[in-house]
C-alpha positions as CSV (number, residue, x, y, z in Angstrom):
1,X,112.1,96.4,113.3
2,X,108.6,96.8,112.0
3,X,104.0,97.9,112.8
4,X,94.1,97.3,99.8
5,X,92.2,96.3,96.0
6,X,92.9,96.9,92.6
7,X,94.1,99.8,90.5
8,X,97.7,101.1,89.4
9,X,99.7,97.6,90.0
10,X,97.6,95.2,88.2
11,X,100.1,94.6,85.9
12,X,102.2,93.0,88.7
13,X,102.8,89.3,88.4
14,X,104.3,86.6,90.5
15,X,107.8,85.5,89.7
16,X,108.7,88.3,87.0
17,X,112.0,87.7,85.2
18,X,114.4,90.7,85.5
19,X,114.4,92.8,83.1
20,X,116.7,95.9,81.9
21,X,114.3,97.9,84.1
22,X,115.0,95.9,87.3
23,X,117.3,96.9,89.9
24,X,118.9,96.3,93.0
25,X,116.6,97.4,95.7
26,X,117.4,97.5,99.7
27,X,114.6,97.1,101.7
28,X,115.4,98.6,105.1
29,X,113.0,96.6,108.0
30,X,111.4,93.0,107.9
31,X,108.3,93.4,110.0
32,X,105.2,93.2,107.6
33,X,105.6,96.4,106.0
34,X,108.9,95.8,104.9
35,X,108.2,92.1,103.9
36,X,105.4,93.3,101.8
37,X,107.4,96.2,100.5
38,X,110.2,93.5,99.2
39,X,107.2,91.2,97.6
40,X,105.9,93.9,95.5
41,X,109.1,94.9,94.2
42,X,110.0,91.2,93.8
43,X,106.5,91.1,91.6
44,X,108.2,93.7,89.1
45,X,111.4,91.6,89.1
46,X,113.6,93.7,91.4
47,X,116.6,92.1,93.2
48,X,115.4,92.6,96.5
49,X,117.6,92.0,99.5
50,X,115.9,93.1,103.4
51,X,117.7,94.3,106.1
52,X,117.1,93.8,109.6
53,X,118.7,93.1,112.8
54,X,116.0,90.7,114.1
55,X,114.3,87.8,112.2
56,X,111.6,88.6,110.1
57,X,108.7,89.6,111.8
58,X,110.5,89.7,114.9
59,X,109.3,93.0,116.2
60,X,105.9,95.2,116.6
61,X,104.8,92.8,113.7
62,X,105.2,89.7,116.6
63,X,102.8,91.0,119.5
64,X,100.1,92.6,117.4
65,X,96.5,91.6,117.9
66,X,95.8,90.3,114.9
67,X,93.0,92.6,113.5
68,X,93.1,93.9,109.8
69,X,91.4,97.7,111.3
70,X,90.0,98.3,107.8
71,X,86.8,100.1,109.9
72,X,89.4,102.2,111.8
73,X,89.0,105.6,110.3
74,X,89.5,108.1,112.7
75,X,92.8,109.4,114.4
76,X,93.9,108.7,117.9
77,X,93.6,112.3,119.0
78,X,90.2,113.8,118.6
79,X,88.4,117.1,119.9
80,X,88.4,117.6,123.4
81,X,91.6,115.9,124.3
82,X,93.6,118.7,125.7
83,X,91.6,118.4,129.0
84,X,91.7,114.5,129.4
85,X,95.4,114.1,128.3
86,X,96.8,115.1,132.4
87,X,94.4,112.8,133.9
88,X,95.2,109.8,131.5
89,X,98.8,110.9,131.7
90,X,99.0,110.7,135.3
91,X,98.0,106.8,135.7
92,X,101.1,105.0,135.1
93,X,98.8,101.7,134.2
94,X,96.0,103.5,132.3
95,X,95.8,103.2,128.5
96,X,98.1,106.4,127.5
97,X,100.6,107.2,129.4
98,X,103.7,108.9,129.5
99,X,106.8,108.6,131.3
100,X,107.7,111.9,133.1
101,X,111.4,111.5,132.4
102,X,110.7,111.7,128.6
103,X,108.5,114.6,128.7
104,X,110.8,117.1,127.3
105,X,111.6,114.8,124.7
106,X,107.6,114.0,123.6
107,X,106.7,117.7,123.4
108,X,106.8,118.6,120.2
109,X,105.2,115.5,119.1
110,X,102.3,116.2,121.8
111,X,101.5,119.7,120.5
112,X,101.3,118.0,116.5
113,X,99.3,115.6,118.5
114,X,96.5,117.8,120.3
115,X,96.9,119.6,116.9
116,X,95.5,116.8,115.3
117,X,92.8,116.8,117.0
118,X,91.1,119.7,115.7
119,X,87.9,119.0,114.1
120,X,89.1,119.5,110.6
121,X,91.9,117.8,111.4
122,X,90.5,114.7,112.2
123,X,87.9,115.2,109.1
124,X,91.1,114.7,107.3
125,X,92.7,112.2,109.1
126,X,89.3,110.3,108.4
127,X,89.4,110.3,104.5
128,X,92.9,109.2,104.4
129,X,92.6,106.8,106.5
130,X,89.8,105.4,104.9
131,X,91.1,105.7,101.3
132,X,93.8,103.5,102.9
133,X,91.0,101.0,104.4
134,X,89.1,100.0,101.0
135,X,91.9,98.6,99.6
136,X,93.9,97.0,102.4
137,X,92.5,93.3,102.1
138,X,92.4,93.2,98.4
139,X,96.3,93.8,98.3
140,X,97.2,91.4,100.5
141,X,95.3,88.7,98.3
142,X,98.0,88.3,95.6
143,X,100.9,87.5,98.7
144,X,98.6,85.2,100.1
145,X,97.7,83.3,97.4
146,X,101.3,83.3,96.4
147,X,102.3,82.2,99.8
148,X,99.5,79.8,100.3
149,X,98.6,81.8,103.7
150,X,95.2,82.3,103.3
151,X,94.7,79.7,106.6
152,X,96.3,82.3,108.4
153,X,93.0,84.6,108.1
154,X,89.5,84.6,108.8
155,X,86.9,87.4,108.6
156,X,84.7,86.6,111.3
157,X,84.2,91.1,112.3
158,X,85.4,92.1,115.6
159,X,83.1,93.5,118.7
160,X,83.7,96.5,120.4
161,X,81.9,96.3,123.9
162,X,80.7,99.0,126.8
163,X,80.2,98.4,130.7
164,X,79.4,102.0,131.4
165,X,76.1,104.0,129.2
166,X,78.5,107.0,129.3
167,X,81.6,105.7,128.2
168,X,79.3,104.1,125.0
169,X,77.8,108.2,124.5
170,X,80.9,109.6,124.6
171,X,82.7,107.1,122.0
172,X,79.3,107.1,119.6
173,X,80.9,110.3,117.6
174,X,83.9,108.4,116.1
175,X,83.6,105.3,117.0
176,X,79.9,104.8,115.4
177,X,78.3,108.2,113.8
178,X,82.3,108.9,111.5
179,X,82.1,104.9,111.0
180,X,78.7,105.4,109.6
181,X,79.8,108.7,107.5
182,X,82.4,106.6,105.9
183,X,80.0,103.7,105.0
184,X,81.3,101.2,107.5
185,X,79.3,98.4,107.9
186,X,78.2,98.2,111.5
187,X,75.7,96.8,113.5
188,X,75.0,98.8,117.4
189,X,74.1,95.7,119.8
190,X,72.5,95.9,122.7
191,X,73.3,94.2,125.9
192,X,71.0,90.8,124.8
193,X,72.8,91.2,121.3
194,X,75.9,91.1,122.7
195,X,76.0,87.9,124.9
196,X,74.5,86.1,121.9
197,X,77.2,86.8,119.8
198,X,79.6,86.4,122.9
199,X,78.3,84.2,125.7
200,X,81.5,84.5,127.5
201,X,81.3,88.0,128.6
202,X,80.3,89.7,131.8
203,X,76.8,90.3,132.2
204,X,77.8,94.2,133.0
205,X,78.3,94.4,129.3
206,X,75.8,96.8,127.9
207,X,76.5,97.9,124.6
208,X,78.6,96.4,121.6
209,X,79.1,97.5,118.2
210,X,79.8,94.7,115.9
211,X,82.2,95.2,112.5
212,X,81.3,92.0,110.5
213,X,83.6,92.5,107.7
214,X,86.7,93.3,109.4
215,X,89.1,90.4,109.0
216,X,92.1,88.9,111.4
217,X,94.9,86.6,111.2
218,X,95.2,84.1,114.0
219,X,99.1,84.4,114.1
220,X,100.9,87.7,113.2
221,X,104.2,86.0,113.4
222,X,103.3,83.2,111.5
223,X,102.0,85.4,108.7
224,X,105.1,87.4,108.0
225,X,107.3,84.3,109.0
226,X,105.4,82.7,105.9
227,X,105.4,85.8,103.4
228,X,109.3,86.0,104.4
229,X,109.5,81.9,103.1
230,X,107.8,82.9,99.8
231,X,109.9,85.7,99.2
232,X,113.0,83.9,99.8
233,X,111.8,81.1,97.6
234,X,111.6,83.5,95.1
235,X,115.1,84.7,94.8
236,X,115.2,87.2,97.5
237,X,117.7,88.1,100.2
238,X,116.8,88.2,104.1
239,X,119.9,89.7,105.9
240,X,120.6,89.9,109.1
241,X,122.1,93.6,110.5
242,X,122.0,96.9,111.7
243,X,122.1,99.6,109.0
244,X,124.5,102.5,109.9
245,X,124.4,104.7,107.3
246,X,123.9,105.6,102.9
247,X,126.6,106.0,100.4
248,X,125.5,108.7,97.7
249,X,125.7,109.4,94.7
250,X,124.7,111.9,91.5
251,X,121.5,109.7,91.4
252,X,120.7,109.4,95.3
253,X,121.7,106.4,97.1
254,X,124.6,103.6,95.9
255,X,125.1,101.7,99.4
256,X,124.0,101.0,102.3
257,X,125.9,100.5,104.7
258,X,125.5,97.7,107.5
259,X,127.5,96.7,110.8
260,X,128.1,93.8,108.8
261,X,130.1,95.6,105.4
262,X,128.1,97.9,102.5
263,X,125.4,96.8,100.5
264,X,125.0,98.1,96.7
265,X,121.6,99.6,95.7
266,X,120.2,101.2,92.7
267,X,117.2,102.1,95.4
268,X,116.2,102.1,99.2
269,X,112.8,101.3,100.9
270,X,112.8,102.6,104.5
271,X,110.0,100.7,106.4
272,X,112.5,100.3,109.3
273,X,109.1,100.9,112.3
274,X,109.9,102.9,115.1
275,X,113.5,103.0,114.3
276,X,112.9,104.9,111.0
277,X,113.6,108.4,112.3
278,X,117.5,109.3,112.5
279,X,117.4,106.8,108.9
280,X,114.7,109.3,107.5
281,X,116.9,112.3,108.4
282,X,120.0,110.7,106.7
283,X,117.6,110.2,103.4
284,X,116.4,113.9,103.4
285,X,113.0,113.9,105.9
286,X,112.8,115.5,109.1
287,X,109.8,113.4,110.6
288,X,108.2,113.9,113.8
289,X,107.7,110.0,114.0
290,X,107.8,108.9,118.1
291,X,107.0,105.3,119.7
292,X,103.9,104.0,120.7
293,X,104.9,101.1,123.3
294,X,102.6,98.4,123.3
295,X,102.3,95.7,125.8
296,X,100.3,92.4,125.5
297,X,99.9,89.1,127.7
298,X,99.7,85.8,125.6
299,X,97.3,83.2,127.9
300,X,97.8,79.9,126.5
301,X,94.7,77.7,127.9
302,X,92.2,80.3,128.6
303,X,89.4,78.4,129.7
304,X,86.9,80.3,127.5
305,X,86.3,80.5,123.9
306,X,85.5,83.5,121.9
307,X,84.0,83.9,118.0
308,X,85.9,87.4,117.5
309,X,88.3,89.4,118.8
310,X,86.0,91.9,121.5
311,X,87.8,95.0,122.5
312,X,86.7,96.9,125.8
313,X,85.5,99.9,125.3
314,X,86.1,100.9,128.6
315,X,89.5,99.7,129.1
316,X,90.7,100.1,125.8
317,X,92.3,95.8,126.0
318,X,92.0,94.2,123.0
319,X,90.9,90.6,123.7
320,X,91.6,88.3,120.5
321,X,91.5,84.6,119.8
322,X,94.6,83.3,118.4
323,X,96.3,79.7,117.1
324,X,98.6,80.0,120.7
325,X,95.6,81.0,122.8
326,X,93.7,84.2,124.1
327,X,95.8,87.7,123.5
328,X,95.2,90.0,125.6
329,X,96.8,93.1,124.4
330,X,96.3,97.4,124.0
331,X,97.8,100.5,125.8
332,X,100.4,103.6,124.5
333,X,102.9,104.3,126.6
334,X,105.2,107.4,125.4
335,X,108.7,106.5,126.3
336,X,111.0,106.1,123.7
337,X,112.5,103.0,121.9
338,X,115.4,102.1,124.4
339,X,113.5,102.6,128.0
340,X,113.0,99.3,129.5
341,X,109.5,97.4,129.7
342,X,106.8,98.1,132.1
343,X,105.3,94.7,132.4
344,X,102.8,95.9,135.4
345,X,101.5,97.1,132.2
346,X,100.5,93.7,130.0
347,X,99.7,92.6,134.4
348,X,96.7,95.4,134.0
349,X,95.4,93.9,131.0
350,X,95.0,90.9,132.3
351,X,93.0,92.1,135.0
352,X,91.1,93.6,132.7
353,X,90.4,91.0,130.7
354,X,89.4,88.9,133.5
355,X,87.0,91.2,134.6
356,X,85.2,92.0,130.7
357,X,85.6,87.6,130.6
358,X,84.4,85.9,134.2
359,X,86.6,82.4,134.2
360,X,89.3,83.6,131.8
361,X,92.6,81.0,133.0
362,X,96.0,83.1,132.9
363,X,98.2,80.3,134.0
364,X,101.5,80.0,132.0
365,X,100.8,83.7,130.6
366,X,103.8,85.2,128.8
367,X,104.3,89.2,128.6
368,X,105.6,91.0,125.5
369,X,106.3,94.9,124.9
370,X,106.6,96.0,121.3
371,X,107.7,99.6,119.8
372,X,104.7,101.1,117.2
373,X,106.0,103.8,114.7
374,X,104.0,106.6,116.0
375,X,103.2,109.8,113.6
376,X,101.1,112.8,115.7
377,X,98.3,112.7,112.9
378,X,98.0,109.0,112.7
379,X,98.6,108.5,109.2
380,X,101.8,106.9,107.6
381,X,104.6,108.3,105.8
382,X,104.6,106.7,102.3
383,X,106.0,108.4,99.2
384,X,109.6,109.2,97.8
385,X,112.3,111.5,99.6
386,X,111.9,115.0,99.0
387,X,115.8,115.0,98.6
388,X,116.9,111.6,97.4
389,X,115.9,110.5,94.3
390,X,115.8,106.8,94.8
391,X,114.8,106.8,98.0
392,X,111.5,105.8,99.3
393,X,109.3,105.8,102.7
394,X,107.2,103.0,104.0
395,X,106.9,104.1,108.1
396,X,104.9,105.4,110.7
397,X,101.5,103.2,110.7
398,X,101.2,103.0,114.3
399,X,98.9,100.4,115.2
400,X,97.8,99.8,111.7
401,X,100.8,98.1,109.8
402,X,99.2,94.8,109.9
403,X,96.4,96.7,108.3
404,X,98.0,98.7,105.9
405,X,101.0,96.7,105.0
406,X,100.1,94.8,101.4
407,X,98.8,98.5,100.2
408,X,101.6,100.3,101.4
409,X,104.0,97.5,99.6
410,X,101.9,98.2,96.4
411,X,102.3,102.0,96.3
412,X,106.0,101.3,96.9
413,X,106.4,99.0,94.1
414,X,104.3,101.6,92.1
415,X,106.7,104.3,93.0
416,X,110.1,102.4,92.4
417,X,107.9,101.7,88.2
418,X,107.1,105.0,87.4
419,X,103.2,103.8,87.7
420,X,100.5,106.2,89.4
421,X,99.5,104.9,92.5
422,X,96.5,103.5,93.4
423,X,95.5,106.5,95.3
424,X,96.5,110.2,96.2
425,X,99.5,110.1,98.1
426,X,99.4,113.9,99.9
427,X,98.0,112.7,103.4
428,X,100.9,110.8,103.7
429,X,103.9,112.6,102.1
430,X,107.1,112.7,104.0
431,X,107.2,116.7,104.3
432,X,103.9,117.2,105.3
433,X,104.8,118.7,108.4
């Protein structure tokens, strides 16, 4: 299972004895969410135990590309989308897609999408994801320095790149002019400004925006794999299984229950990914959370070197530079959590790829499909159930829970103490909808 700076938890510090205050808290999911979720509580002395059937880390937080989107401030669905969604539905290989058999299954979370994008609605969208944005990094610097990780990051920006003059005019409202509203440093390259920040791409590219204080890691399964060590260092419980169910009480949850026997708690995070809706119904939330699947091809000895991570514009493939090689990576496909992989899909970014970077090598490339915890409006669920007392969400970031993850553990941890958070928490209530 999955997938910041300063304010209400500055009185958090590393290695906290327990106290009469602390309590036994299950945290539900070990992608980076979840891991961060169980640091933060950890910080305030909590017994923390995580649950997860895979290792941490071992699902959407494993095939990410890498890219701390703190300039990402605007929604997937936008005005106007109604009358592209059936042709971009219709290619089985383009970069949203949906598979037929699922349709009547995706509806209702297709009309909250298109809903979404209403103007207003994506005015909204904007600010909350933004509020999210300014403190992401600055959350994540307490785990990092705790887990000695920092090697695992470097803010070099990110490029965002156009073949076609139209495609670039038609992306300029969010991608550049709400990027600007929001004070996002930018800097709109043309097509000589572009090779000379990357020599390695096609001369067809002729327009780039550059984001030079967006950050990366160059191994999102390293990362958590090393935020998960410190954790456990600390005192804290990484179990392996499938939660089933809760066991209630006058004051909300007392178990949780495992294919592997009952757990006590005296609270429960849920940041379980795409595999937090049926859990969210049994904790008092009905969520309209679906699946984004995401594919990506890992190229080992890529032949060519790049300084950031370059996204096409035109393809929507996410090109990033990693400790393991080049990884090639993007796409939604709408099919659920169990369908099988498509991996004609990761194939097509490939071929992309090759084509944005002339010489790219994909010998000994590996393919990987990963399930992102979709909301319609693109924004999280974080906050307490608005049934269960000691219950509390941490789901639903999409593509952005390598982004968001440190906050959203430090709004958690916030929650569980009785502190204010460190910002308003209505964009991303549970009951919203």
């Amino acid at each position: 299972m999955s997938e910041t700076g300063g304010g209400g938890s500055a009185s958090n510090t590393a290695g906290n004895p327990a106290s009469d205050a602390s309590r036994d808290m299950i945290v539900i999911g070990a992608g980076i969410v979840g891991i961060c979720c169980a640091l933060y509580l950890q910080r305030d002395g909590h017994r923390v135990t995580v649950l997860d059937p895979q290792e941490p880390g071992g699902g959407a937080s494993f095939g990410n590309s890498g890219i701390f989107a703190t300039d990402h401030c605007a929604p997937n669905a936008k005005p106007g989308l109604l009358w592209e969604l059936p042709r971009m539905l219709l290619d089985p290989l383009g970069p949203l897609t949906l598979r037929w058999r699922y349709l009547p299954r995706a509806l209702p979370w297709l009309w909250r999408f298109l809903a979404a994008g209403r103007p207003q609605a994506v005015e909204a969208a904007s600010l909350a994801l933004h509020a999210l944005n300014l403190q992401a990094m600055e959350a994540y610097r307490p785990l990092l320095d705790d887990a000695q990780a920092h090697g695992l990051i470097r803010k070099n920006g990110w490029l965002l790149v156009y073949e076609s003059t139209a495609a670039f005019e038609r992306a300029r409202p969010l991608k550049i002019d709400l990027r600007h509203k929001r004070g996002v440093p930018l800097e709109v390259l043309d097509a000589k400004g572009v090779r000379e920040l990357e020599p390695a791409l096609t001369p067809a590219v002729r327009h780039g925006v550059y984001f030079p204080e967006v950050s990366q890691t160059t191994d999102p399964f390293a990362l958590v794999q090393a935020l998960a060590a410190d954790f456990r260092r600390r005192g804290g419980v990484i179990q392996t299984g499938r939660v089933t169910g809760f066991g209630f009480g006058p004051g909300g949850v007392e178990k949780v229950h495992t294919d592997g026997g009952p757990f006590p708690a005296d609270g429960v995070v849920l940041a379980a990914g795409a595999h937090s809706k049926t859990l969210a119904r049994r904790l008092g939330a009905k969520v309209p959370l679906d699946t984004e699947r995401g594919y990506h091809a890992m190229l080992p000895d890529p032949g060519i070197s790049l300084k950031v991570p370059v996204i096409s514009g035109d393809f929507h493939c996410a090109m990033t530079p990693m400790d393991g090689g080049l990884r090639v990576g993007g796409s939604v496909e709408l099919a659920g959590v169990d369908a099988p992989p498509n991996y004609a899909r990761a194939d097509k970014l490939v071929s992309v790829a090759k084509r944005v970077l002339p010489g790219l090598n994909d010998a000994g490339v590996t393919r990987w499909m990963g399930r992102r915890p979709s909301m319609p409006d693109s924004l999280p669920v974080i906050g307490p159930s608005p049934r269960v007392p000691n219950a509390f969400f941490a789901f639903g970031h999409g593509m952005l829970g390598l982004t968001h993850g440190a906050l959203t553990g430090r709004i958690v941890a916030d929650l569980v103490a009785g502190r204010a958070p460190p910002l308003d928490l209505t964009p991303y209530r549970p009951e919203r909808f």
